[in-house]
C-alpha atoms as one frame of an Amber mdcrd trajectory, in Angstrom:
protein
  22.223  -0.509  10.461  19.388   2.001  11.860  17.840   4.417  10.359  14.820
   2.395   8.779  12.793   4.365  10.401  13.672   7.431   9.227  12.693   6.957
   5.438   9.546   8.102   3.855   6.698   5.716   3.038   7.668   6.323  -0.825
  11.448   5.482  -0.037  10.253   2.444   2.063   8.434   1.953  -0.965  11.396
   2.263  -3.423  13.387  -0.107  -0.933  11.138  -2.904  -0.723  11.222  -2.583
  -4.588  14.938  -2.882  -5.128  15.270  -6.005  -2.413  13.080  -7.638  -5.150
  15.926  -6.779  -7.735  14.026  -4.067  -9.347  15.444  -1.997 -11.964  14.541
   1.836 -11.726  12.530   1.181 -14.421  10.396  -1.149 -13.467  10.099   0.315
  -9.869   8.966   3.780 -12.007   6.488   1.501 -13.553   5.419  -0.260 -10.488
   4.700   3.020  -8.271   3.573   4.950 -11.606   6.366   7.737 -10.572   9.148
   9.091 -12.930  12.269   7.270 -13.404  13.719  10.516 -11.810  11.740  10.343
  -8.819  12.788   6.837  -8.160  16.582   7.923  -8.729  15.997  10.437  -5.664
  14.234   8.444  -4.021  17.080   5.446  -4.685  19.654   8.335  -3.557  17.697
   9.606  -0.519  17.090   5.940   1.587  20.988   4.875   1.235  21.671   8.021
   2.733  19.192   7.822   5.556  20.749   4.478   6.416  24.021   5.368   6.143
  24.648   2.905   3.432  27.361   3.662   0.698  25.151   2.074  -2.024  21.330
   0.354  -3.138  23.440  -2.959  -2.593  24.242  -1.994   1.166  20.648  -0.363
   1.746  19.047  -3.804   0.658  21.205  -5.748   2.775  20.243  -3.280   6.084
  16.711  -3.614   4.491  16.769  -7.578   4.960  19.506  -7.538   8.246  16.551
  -5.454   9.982  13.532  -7.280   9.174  12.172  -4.355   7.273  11.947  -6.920
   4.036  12.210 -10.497   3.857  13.017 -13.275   1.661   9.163 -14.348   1.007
C-alpha cells in the first residue's frame, strides 16, 4: 500500500502510535494534542493510504517498513 509518504509528520506520528496499540487517549496524552486532534488525525492517514480502517493503516504501516515490530 503507498501513500506513506504522503502523511504529515503529526499523522506519521499518530501512526507509529496506534502500531503500538495505542488508544486515542493515550496517543492524546503521548503527543500532548486533543483527543479530537488525534481522531482527525486517526481519520486523515487511513485515507491517505487508502486503507478502509486504523487496523488496515497499521498493517500498510508495518508491510512498508514505515514501523516495525521492535
Amino acid at each position: 500500500m503507498a501513500g506513506i509518504e504522503r502523511l504529515t509528520g503529526r499523522e506519521g506520528d499518530v501512526l507509529r502510535l496506534m502500531a503500538k496499540g495505542l488508544s486515542d487517549n493515550e496517543i492524546a496524552a503521548e503527543l500532548v494534542v486533543s483527543q479530537e486532534t488525534v481522531k482527525t488525525h486517526v481519520g486523515n492517514g487511513p485515507a491517505k493510504l487508502g486503507a478502509r480502517d486504523r487496523t488496515q493503516a497499521v498493517i500498510a504501516a508495518y508491510e512498508s517498513g514505515f514501523v516495525s515490530a521492535r
